[in-house]
C-alpha positions, 0 to 999 in steps of 0.5 A: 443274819447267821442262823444255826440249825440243831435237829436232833430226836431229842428224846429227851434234850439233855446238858450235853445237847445244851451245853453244844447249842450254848457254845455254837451261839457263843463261838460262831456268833449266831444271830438266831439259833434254831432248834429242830426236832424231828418227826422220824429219824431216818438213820433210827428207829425210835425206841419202844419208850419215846416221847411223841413227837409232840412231848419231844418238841416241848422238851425241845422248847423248854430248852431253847427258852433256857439258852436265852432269846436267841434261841428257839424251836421250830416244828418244821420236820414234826408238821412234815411228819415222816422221815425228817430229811436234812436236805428238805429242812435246810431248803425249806430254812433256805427259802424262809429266809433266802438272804441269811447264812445258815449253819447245820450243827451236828457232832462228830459221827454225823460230820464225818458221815454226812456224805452219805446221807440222803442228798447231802449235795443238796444241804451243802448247797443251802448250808455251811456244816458246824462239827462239834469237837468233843472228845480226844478223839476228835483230831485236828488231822481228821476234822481237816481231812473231811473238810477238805473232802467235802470242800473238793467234793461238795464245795462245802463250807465247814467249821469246827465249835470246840466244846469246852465242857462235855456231858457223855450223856446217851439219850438211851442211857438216860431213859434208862436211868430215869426209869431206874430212879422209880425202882432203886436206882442209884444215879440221879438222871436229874444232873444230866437235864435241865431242870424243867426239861426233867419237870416235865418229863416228871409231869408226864410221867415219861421214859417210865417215871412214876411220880406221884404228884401228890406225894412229891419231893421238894426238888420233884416238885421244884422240877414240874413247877419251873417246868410251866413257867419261863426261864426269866421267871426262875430267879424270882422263884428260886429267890422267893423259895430261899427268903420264904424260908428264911422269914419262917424260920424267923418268924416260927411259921413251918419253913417246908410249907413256906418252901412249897408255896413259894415253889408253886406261887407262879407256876401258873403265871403264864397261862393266858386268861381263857385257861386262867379263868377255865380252871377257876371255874373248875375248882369253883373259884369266885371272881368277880368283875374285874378279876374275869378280865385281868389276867394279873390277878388270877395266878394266885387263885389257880396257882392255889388250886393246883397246889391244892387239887393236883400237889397234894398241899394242906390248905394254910399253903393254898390259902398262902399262895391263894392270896400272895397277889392281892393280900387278905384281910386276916392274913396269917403268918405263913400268908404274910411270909409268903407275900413279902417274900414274892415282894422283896426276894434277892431280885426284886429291884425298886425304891424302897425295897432296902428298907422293906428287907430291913423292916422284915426283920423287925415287925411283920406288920408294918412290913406288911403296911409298907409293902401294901402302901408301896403297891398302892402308890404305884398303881394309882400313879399307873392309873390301875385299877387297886384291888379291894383285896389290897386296900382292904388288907392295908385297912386291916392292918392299920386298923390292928396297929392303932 
């Protein structure tokens, strides 16, 4: 197995940090990549402002679960706690995995420095050295030289990733600029971050960002919500957000509070079910038997109370969120719009999805009738248990159609 080795201080993890482990993945065929944050650089003294060590492995999570399953971080040098030396990581990496190649990955700067570290005989020893090529600068004759220097030296391998994109991002710069967007600043930090890694730097109001999480813009608060969830989740939400707004405009329902229920449906779909059924019991939500052992069910009610209690939002979007799972009898519009929109967005692929998105169109209720039949059916064919929310609201219906 091939194994690339990114450290780095992250702090935070922006495009440019991505955008090299991408290519690296790509270029060099890595079977495995992972990600490694340090504790403290030994090279730097952590700014005034940084994130702990813990923050900046959650950012660094976050943008591994970007780069696909390939990737992943590892808290190696934060568990080691002081200075982070490469040489104890990568024989560390070494021993854990004695049979693969490993890959340290670094820039331009470090790869012609790295004799100079600190028992770099060591890491050429256990690892092969990856130098991103990044600018103009970087030129063929210099990137040759030290690997012939290093190869004489050290017996060193080394290869070269040549970066076809560029973000000239410094971290420092970056904290900077997302300090400034609070007070008047006129660049926008978010086009240089992966969108839940700025979430959370937002949610924990990091680098000197002040957002008030009751008052949030749509994409503040798009941010924070893909933020708590998985990358794999995002084109549902993204798609859930677009058709939600769609059938409100249709369907005369206010299309901004279609818009943040759908931004916040799921942004609590990864918690497991202690957490799930922690904060029920802090915001007073009643679940009965079944909901207290299945997970499935309780993303919609504490999706609900933190776009209640800690969004700000009214309580026809928390009444939305609250049941876009199981349905209500007595739904309203907004309720109905959002439920078919988490049912049937661009993604969604199963039978009898096309007529639903051509139903939607025509009659909200029978829509509604069609989609609750459909998950009806495959429950019963699973041998799952049907809510009585959902057959109470297919009765419903049914009954108001007659």
């Amino acid at each position: 197995m091939k194994i690339g080795i990114y450290g780095g201080t992250f702090d935070p993890p922006h495009l440019g940090h991505m955008e090299a482990a991408r290519t690296a993945l790509e270029q060099m065929n890595l079977d495995r990549l992972i990600i490694i944050p340090d504790c403290e650089p030994p090279h730097k003294d952590l700014a005034e402002e940084a994130a702990t060590p813990q923050q900046r492995l959650e950012m660094a999570a976050l943008m591994a679960d970007g780069l696909g399953p390939r990737a992943e971080v590892s808290d190696l040098e934060i568990r080691r706690e002081g200075k982070s030396y490469t040489a104890d990581t990568v024989e560390a990496l070494h021993e854990t995995f004695p049979e693969d190649e490993l890959w340290l990955l670094m820039g331009t700067d470090m790869f012609l420095t790295v004799q100079n570290w600190y028992q770099p005989e060591r890491i050429f020893q256990y690892a092969g050295v990856a130098a991103f090529s990044r600018s103009e600068e970087d030129t063929q004759a210099l990137f040759e030289e030290q690997s012939q220097y290093l190869a004489e030296t050290f017996h060193a391998r080394t290869t070269v990733v040549n970066l076809p994109k560029v973000t000239e991002i410094a971290s420092r710069d970056l904290r900077r600029m997302l300090a400034s967007e609070w007070t008047g600043g006129n660049v926008d930090p978010a086009q240089y971050l992966w969108t839940p890694v700025y979430g959370y730097i937002l949610r924990e109001k990091l680098f000197g960002t002040q957002a008030d999480l009751r008052h949030l813009s749509d994409k503040h608060l798009r941010a924070i919500s893909y933020s708590m969830v998985k990358a794999k989740r995002l084109p549902h939400i993204k798609g859930t957000e677009e058709t939600a707004v769609a059938l409100a405009k249709f369907w005369g329902v206010d299309p901004e509070k279609a818009r943040r229920a759908a931004i916040l449906h799921d942004c609590t779909k990864y918690w497991d079910l202690e957490t799930q059924v922690a904060a029920c019991d802090k915001y007073g939500i009643a679940l009965d038997e079944l909901e207290r052992v299945s997970v499935k069910f309780l993303h919609a009610k504490t999706g609900a109370a933190l776009a209640k209690y800690v969004f700000g939002e009214p309580d026809d979007v928390y009444d939305a969120i609250f049941c876009h799972t199981t349905g209500k009898p007595g739904m309203t519009k907004l309720d109905k719009v959002l439920y078919l929109a988490d049912y049937m967005e661009p993604s969604r692929a199963f039978d009898g999805v096309e007529e639903l998105r051509r139903l939607v169109w025509e009659d909200l209720d029978q829509a509604m009738i069609l989609g609750l039949e459909m998950t009806v059916e495959e429950l019963r064919e699973r041998g799952a248990v049907v809510h009585q929310n959902t057959q109470g609201t297919l009765d419903d219906l049914r009954r108001k159609l007659r």
